[in-house]
mmJSON file of the N, C-alpha and C atoms, coordinates in Angstrom:
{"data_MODEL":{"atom_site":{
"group_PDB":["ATOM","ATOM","ATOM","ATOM","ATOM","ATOM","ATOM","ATOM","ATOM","ATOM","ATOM","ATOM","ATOM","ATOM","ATOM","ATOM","ATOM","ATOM","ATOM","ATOM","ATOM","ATOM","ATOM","ATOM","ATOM","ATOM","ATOM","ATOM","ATOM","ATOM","ATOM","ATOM","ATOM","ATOM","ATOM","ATOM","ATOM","ATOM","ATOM","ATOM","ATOM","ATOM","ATOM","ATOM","ATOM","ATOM","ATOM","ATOM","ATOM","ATOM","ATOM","ATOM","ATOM","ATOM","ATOM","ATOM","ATOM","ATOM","ATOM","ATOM","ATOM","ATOM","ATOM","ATOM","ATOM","ATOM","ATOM","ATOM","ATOM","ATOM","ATOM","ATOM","ATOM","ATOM","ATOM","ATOM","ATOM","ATOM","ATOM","ATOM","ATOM","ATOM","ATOM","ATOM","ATOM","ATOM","ATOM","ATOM","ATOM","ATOM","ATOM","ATOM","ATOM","ATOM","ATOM","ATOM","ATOM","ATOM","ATOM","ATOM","ATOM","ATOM","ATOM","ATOM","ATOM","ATOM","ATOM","ATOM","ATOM","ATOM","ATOM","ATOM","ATOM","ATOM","ATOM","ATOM","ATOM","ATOM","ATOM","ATOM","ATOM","ATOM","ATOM","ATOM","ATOM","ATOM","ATOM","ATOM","ATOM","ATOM","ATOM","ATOM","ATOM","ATOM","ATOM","ATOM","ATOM","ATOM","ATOM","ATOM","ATOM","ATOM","ATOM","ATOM","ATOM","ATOM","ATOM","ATOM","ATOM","ATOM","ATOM","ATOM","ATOM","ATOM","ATOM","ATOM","ATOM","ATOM","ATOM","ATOM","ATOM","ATOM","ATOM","ATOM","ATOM","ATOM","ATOM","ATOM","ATOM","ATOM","ATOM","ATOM","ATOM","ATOM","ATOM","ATOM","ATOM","ATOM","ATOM","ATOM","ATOM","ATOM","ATOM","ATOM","ATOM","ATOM","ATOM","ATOM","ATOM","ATOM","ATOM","ATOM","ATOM","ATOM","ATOM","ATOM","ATOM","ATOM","ATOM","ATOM","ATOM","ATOM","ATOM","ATOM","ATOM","ATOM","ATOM","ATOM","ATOM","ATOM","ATOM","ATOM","ATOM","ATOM","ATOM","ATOM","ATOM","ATOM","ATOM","ATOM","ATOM","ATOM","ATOM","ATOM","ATOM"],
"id":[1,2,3,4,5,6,7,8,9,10,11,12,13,14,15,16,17,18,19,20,21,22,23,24,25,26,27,28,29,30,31,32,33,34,35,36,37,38,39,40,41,42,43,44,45,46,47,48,49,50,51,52,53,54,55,56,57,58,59,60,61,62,63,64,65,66,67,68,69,70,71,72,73,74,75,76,77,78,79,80,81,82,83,84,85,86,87,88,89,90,91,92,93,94,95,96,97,98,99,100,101,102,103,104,105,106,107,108,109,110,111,112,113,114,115,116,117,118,119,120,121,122,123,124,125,126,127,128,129,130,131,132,133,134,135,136,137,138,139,140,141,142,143,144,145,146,147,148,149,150,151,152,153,154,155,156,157,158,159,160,161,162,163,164,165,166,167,168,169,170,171,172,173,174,175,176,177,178,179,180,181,182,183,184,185,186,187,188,189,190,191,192,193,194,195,196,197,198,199,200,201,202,203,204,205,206,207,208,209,210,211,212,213,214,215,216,217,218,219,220,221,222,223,224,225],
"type_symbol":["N","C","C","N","C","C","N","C","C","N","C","C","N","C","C","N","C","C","N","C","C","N","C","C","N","C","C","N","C","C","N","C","C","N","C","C","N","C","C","N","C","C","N","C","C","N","C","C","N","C","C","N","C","C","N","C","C","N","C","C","N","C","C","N","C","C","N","C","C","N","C","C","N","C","C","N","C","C","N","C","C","N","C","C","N","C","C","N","C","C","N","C","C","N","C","C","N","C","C","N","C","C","N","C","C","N","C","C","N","C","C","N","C","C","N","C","C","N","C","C","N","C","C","N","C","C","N","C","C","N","C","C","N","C","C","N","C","C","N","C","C","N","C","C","N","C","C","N","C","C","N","C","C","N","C","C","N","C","C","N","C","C","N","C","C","N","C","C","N","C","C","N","C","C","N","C","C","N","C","C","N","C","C","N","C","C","N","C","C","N","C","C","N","C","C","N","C","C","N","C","C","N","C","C","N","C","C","N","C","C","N","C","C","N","C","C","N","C","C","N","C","C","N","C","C"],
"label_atom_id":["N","CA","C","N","CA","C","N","CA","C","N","CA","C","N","CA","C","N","CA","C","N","CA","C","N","CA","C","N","CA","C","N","CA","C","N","CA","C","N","CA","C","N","CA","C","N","CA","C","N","CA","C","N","CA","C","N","CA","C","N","CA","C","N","CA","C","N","CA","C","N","CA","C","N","CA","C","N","CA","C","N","CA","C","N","CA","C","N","CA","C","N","CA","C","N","CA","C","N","CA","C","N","CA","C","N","CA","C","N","CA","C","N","CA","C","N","CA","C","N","CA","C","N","CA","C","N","CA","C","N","CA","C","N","CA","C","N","CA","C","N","CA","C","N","CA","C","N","CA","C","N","CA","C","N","CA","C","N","CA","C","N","CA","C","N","CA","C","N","CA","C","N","CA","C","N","CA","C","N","CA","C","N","CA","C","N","CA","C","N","CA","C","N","CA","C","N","CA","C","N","CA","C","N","CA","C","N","CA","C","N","CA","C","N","CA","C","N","CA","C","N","CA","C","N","CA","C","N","CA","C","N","CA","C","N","CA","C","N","CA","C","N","CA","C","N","CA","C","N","CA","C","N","CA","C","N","CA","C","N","CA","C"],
"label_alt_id":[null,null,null,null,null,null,null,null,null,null,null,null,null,null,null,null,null,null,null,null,null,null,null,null,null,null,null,null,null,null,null,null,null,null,null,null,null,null,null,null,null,null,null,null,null,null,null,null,null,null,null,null,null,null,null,null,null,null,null,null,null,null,null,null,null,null,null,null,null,null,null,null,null,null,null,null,null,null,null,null,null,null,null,null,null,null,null,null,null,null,null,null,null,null,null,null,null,null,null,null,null,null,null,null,null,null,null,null,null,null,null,null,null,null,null,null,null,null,null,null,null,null,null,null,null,null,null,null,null,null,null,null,null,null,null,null,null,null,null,null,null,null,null,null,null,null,null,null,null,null,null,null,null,null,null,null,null,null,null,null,null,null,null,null,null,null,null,null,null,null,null,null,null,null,null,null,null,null,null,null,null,null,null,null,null,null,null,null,null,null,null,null,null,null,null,null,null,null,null,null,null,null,null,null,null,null,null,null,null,null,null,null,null,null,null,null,null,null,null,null,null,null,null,null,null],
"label_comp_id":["UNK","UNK","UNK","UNK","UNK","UNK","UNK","UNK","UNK","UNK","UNK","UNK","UNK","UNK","UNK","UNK","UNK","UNK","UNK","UNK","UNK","UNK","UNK","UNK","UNK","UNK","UNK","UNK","UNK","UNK","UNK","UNK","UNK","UNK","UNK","UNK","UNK","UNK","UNK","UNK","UNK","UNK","UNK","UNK","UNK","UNK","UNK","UNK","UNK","UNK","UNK","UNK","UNK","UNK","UNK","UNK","UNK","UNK","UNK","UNK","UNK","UNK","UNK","UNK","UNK","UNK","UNK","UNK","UNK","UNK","UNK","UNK","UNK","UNK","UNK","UNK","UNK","UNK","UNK","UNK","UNK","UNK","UNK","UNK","UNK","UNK","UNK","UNK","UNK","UNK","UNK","UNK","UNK","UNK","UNK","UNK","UNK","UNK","UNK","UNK","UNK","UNK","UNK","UNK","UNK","UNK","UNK","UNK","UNK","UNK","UNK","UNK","UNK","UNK","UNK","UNK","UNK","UNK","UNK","UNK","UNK","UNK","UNK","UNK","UNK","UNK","UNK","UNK","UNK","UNK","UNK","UNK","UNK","UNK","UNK","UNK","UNK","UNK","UNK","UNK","UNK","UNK","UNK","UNK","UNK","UNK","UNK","UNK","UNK","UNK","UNK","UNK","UNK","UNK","UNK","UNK","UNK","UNK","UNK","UNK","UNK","UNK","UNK","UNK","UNK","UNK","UNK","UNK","UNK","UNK","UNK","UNK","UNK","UNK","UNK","UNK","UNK","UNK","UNK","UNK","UNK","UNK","UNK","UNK","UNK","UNK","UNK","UNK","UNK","UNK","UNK","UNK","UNK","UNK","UNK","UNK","UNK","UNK","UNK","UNK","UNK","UNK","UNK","UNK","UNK","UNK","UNK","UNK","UNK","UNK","UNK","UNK","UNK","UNK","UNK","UNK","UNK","UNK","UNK","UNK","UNK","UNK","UNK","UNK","UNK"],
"label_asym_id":["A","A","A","A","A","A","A","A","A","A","A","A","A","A","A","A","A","A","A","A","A","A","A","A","A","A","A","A","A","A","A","A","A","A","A","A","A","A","A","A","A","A","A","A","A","A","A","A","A","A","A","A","A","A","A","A","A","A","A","A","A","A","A","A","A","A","A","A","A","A","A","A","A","A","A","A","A","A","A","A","A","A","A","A","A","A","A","A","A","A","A","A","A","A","A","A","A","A","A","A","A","A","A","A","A","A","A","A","A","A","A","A","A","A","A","A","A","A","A","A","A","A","A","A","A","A","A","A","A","A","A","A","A","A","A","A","A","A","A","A","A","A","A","A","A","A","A","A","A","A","A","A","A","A","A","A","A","A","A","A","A","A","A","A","A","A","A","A","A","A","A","A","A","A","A","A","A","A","A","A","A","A","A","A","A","A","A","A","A","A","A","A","A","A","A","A","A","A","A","A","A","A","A","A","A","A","A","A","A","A","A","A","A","A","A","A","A","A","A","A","A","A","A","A","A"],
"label_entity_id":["1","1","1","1","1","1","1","1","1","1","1","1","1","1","1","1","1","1","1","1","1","1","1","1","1","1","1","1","1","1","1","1","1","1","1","1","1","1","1","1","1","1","1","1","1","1","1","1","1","1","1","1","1","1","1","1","1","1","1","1","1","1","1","1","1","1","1","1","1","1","1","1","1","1","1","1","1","1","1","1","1","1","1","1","1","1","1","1","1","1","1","1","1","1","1","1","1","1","1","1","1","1","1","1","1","1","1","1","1","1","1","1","1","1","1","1","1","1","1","1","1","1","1","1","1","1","1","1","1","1","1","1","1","1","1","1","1","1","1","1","1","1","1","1","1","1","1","1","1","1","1","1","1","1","1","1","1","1","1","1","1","1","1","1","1","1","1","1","1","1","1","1","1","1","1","1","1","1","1","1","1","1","1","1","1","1","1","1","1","1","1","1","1","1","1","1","1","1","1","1","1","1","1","1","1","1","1","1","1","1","1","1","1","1","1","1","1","1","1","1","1","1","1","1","1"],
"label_seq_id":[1,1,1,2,2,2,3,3,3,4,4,4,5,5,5,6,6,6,7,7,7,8,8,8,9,9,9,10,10,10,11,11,11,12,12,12,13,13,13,14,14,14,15,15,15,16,16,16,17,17,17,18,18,18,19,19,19,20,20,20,21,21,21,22,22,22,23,23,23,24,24,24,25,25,25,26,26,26,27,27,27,28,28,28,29,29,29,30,30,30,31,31,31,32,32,32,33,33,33,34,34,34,35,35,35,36,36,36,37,37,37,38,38,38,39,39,39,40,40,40,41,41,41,42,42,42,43,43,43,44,44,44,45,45,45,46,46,46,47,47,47,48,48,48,49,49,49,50,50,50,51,51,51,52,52,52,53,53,53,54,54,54,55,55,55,56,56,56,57,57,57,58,58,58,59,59,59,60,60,60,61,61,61,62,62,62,63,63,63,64,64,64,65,65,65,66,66,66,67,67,67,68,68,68,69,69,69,70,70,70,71,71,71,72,72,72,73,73,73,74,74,74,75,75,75],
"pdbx_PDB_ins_code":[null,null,null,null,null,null,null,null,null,null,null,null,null,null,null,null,null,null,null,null,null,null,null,null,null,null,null,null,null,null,null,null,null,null,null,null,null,null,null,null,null,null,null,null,null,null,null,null,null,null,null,null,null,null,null,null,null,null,null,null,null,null,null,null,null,null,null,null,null,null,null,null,null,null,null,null,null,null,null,null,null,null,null,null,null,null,null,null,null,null,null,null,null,null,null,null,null,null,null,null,null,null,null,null,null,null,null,null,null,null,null,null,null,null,null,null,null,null,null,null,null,null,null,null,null,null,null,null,null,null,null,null,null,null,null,null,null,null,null,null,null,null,null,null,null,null,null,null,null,null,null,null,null,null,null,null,null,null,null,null,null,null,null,null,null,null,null,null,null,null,null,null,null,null,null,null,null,null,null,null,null,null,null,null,null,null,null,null,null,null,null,null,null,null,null,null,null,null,null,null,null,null,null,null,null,null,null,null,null,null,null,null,null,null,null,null,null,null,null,null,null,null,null,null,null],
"Cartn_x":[0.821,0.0,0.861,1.834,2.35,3.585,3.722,4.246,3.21,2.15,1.168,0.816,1.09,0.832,2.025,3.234,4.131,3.871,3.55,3.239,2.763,1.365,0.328,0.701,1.432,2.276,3.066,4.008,4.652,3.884,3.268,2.627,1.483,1.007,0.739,1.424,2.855,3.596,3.773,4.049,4.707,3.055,2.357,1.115,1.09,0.797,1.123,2.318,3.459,4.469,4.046,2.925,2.814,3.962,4.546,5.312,4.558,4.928,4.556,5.387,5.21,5.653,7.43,7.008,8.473,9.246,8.739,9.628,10.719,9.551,10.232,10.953,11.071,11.961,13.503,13.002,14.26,14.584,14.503,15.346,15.996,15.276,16.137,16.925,16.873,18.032,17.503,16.043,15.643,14.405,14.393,12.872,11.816,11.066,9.407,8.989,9.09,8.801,9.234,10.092,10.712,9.553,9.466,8.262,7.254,6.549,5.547,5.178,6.6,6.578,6.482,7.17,7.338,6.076,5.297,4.163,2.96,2.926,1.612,2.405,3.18,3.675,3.915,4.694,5.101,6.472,7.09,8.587,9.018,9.642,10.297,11.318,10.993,11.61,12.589,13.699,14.764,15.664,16.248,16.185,17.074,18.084,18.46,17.467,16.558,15.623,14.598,14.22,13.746,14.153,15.632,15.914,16.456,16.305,16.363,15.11,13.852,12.714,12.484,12.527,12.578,13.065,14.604,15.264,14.3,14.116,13.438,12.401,11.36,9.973,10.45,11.472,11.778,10.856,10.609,9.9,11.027,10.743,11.428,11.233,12.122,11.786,10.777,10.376,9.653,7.942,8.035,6.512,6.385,7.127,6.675,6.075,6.893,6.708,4.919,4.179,3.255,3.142,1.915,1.795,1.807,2.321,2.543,3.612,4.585,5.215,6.626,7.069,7.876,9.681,9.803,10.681,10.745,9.601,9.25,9.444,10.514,10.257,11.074,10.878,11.135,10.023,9.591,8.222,8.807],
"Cartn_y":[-1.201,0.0,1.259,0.879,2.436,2.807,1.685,1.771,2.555,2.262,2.759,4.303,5.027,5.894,6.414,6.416,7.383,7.485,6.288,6.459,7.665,7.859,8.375,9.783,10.248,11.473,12.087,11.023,11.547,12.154,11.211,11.624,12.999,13.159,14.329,15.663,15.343,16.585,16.928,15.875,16.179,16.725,16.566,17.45,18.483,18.817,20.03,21.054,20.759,21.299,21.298,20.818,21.115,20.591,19.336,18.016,17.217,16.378,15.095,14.661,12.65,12.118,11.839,12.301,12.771,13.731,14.682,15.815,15.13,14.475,14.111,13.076,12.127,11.051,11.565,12.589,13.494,14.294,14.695,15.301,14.053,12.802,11.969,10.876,11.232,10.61,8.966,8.95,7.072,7.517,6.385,6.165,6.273,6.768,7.133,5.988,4.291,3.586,3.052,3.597,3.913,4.458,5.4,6.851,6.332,5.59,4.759,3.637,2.882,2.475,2.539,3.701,4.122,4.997,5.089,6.006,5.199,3.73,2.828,2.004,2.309,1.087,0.521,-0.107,-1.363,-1.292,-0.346,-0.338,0.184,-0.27,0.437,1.504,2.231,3.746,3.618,2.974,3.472,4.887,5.052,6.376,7.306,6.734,7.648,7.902,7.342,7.713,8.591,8.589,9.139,10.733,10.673,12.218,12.807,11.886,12.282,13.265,12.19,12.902,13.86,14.718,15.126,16.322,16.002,17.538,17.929,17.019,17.095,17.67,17.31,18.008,19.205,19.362,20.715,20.536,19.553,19.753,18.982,18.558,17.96,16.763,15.29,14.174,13.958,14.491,14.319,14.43,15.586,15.973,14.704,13.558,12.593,11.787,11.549,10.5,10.357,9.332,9.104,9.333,10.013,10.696,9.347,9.075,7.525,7.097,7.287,6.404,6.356,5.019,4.312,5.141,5.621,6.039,7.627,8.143,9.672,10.126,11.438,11.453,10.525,10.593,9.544,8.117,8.526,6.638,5.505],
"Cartn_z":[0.0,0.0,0.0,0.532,0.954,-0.585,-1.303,-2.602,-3.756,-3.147,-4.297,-3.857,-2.676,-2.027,-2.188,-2.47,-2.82,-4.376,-5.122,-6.281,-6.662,-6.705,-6.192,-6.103,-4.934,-4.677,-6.003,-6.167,-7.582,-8.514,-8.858,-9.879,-9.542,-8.542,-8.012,-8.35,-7.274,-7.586,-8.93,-9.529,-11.171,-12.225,-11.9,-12.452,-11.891,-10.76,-9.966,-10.709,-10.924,-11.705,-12.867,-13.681,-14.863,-16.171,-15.527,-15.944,-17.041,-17.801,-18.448,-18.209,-17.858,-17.411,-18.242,-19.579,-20.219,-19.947,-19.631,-18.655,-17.679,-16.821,-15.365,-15.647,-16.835,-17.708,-17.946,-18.271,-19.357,-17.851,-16.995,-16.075,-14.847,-15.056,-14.284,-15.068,-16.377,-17.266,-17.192,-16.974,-17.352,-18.493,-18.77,-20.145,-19.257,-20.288,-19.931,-19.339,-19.811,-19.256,-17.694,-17.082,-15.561,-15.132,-15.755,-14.92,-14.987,-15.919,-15.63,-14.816,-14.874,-13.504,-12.275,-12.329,-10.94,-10.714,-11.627,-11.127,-10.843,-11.242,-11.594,-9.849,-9.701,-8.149,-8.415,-9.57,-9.642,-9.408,-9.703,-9.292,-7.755,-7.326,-5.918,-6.369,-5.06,-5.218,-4.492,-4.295,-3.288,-2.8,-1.545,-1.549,-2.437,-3.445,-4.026,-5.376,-5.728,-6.555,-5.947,-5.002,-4.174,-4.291,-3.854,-3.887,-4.925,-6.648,-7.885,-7.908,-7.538,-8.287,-7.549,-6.218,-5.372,-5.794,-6.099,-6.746,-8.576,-9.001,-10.344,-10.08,-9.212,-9.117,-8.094,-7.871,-6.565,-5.16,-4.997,-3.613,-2.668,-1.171,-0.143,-0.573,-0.588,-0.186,0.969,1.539,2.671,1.935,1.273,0.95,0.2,-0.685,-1.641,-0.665,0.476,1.15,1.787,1.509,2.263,3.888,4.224,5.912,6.504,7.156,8.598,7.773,6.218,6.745,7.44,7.376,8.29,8.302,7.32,7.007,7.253,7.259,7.688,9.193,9.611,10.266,11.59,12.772,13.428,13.838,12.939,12.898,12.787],
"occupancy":[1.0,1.0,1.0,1.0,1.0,1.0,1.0,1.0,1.0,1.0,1.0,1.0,1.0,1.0,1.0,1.0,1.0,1.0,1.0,1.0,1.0,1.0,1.0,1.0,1.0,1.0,1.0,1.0,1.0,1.0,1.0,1.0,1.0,1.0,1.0,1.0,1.0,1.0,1.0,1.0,1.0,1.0,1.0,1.0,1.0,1.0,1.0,1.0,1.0,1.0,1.0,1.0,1.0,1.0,1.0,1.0,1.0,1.0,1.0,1.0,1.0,1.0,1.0,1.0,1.0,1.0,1.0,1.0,1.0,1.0,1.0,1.0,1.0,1.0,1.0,1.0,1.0,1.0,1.0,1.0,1.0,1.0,1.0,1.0,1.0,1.0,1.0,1.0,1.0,1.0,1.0,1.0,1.0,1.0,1.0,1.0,1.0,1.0,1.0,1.0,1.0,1.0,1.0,1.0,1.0,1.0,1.0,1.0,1.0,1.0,1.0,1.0,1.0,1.0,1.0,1.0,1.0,1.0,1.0,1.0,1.0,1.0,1.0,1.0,1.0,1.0,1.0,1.0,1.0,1.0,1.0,1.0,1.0,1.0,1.0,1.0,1.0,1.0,1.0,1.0,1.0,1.0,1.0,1.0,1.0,1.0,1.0,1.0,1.0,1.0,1.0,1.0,1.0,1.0,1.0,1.0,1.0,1.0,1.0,1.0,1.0,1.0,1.0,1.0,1.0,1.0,1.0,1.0,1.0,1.0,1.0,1.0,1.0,1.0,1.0,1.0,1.0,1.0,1.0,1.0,1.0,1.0,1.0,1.0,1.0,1.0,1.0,1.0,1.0,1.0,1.0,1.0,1.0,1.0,1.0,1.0,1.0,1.0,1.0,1.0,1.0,1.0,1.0,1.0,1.0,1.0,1.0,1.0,1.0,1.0,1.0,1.0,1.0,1.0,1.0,1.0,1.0,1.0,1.0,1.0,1.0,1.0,1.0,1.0,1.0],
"B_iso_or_equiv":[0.0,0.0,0.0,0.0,0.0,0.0,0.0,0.0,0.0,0.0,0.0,0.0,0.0,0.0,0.0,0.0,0.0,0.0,0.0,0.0,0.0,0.0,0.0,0.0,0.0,0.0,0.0,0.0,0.0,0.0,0.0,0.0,0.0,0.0,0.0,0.0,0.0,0.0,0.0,0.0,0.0,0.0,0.0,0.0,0.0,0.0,0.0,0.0,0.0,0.0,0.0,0.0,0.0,0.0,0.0,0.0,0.0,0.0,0.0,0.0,0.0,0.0,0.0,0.0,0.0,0.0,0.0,0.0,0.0,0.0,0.0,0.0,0.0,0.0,0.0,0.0,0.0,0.0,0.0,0.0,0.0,0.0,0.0,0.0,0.0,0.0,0.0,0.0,0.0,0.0,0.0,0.0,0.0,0.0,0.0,0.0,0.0,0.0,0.0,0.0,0.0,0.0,0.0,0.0,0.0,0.0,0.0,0.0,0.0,0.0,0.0,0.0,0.0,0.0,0.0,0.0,0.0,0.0,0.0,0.0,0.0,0.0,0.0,0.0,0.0,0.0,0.0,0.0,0.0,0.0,0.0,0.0,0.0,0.0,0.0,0.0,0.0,0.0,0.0,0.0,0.0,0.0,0.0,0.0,0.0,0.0,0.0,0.0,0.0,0.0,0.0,0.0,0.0,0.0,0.0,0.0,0.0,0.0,0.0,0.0,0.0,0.0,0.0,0.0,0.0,0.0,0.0,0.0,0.0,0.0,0.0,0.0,0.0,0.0,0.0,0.0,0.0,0.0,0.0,0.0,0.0,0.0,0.0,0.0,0.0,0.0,0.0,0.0,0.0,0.0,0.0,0.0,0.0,0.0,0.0,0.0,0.0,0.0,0.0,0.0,0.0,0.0,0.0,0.0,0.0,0.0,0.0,0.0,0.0,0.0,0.0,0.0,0.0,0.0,0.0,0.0,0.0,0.0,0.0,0.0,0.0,0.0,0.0,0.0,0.0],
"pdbx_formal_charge":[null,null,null,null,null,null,null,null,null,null,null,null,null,null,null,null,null,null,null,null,null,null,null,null,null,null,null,null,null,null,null,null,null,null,null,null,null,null,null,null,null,null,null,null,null,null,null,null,null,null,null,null,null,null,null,null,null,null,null,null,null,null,null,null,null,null,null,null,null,null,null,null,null,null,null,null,null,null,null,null,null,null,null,null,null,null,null,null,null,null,null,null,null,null,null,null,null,null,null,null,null,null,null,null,null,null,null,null,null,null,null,null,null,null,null,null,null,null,null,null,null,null,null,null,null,null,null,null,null,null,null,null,null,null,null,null,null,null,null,null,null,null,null,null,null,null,null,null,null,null,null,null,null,null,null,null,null,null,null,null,null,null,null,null,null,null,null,null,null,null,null,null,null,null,null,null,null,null,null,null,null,null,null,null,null,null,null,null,null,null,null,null,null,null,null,null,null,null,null,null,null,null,null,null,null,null,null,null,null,null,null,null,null,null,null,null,null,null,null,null,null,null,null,null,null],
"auth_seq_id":[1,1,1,2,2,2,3,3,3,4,4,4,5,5,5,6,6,6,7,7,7,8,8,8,9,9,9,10,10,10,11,11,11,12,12,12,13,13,13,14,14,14,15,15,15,16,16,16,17,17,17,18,18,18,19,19,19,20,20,20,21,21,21,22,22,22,23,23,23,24,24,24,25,25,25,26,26,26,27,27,27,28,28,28,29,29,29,30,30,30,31,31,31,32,32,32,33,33,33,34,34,34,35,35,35,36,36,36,37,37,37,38,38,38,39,39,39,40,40,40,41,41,41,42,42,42,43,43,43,44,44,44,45,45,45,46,46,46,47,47,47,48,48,48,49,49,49,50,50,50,51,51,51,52,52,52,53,53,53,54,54,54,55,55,55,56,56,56,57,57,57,58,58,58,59,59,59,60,60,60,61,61,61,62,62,62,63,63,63,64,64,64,65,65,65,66,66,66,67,67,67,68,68,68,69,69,69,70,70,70,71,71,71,72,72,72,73,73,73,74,74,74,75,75,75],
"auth_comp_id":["UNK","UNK","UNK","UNK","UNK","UNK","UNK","UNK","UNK","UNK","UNK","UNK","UNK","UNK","UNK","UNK","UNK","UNK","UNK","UNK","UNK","UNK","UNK","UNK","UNK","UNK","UNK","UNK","UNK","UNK","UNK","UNK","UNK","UNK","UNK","UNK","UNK","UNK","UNK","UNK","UNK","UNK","UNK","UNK","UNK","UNK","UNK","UNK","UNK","UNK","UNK","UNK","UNK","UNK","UNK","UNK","UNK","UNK","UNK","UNK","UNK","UNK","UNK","UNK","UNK","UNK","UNK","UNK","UNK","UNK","UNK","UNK","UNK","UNK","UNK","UNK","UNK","UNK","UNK","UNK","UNK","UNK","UNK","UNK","UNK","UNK","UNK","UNK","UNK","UNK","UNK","UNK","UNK","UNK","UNK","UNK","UNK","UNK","UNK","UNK","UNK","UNK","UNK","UNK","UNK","UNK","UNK","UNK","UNK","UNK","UNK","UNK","UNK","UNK","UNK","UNK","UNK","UNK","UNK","UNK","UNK","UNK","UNK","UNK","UNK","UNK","UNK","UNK","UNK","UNK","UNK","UNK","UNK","UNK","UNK","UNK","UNK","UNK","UNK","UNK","UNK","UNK","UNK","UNK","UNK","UNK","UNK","UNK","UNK","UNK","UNK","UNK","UNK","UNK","UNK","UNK","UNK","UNK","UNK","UNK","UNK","UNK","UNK","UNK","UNK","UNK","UNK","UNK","UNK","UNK","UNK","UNK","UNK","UNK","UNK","UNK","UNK","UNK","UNK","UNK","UNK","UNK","UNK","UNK","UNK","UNK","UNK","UNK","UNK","UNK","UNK","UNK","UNK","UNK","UNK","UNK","UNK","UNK","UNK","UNK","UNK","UNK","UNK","UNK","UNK","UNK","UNK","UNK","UNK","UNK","UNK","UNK","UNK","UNK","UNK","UNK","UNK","UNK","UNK","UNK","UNK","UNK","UNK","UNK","UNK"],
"auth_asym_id":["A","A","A","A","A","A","A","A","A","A","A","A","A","A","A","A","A","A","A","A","A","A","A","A","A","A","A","A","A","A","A","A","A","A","A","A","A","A","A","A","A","A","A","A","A","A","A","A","A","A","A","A","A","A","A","A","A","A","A","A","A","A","A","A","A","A","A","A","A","A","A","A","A","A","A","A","A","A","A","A","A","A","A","A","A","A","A","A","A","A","A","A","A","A","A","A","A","A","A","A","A","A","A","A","A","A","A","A","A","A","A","A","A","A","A","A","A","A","A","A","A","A","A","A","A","A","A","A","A","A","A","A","A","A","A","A","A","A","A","A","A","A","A","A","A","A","A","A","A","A","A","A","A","A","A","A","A","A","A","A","A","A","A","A","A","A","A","A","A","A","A","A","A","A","A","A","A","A","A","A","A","A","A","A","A","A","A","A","A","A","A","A","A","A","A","A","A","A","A","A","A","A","A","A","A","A","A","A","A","A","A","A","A","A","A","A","A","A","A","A","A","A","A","A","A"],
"auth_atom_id":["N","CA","C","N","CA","C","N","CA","C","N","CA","C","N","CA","C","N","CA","C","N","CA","C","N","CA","C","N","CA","C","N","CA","C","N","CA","C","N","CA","C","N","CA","C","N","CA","C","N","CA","C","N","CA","C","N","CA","C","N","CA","C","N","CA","C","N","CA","C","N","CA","C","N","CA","C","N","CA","C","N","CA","C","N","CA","C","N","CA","C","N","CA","C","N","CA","C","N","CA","C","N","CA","C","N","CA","C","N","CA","C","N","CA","C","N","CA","C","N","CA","C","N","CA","C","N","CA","C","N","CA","C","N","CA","C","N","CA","C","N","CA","C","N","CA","C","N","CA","C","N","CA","C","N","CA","C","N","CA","C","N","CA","C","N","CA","C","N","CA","C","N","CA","C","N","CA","C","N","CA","C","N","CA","C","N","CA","C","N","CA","C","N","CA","C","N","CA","C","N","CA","C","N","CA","C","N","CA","C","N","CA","C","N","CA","C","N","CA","C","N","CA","C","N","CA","C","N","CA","C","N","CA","C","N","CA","C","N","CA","C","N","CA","C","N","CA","C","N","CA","C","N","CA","C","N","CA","C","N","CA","C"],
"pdbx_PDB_model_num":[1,1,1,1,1,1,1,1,1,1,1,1,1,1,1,1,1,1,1,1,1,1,1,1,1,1,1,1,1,1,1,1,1,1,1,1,1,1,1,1,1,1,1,1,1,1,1,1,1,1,1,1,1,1,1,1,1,1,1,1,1,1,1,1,1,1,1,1,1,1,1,1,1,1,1,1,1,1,1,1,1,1,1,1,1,1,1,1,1,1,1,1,1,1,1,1,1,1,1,1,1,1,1,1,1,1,1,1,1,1,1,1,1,1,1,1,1,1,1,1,1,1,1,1,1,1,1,1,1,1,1,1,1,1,1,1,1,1,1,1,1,1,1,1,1,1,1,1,1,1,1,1,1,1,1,1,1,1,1,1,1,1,1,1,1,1,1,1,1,1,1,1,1,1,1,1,1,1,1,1,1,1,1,1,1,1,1,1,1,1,1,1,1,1,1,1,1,1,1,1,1,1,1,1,1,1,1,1,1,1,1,1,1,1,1,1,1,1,1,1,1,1,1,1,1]
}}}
């Protein structure tokens, strides 16, 4: 669940920025099909991808992160 909930986020922020998912492809140097992955949950985000897309969409790693989780924070 909580894979599909950062998902979710991404793909949030990156509309919010007024992104296509090729934008956010082409500024983290993987294929569109990555970004689709990583936006549908099927791929895991580890944390240095994490703080690729993070600097790419300009927000905190923190704001991607889903509220409760485990990794947020001291939880």
């Amino acid at each position: 669940m909580e894979r599909q909930a950062l998902a979710y986020r991404i793909r949030a922020f990156r509309k919010l920025k007024g992104l296509t998912q090729s934008d956010l492809a082409e500024r983290l140097g993987v294929s569109l099909a990555i970004v689709g992955t990583i936006e549908r949950g099927t791929r895991r985000v580890d944390e240095r991808m994490l703080a690729r897309i993070s600097e790419a969409l300009q927000v905190d790693s923190d704001e991607l992160l889903p509220p409760n989780s485990a990794t947020k924070g001291d939880a």
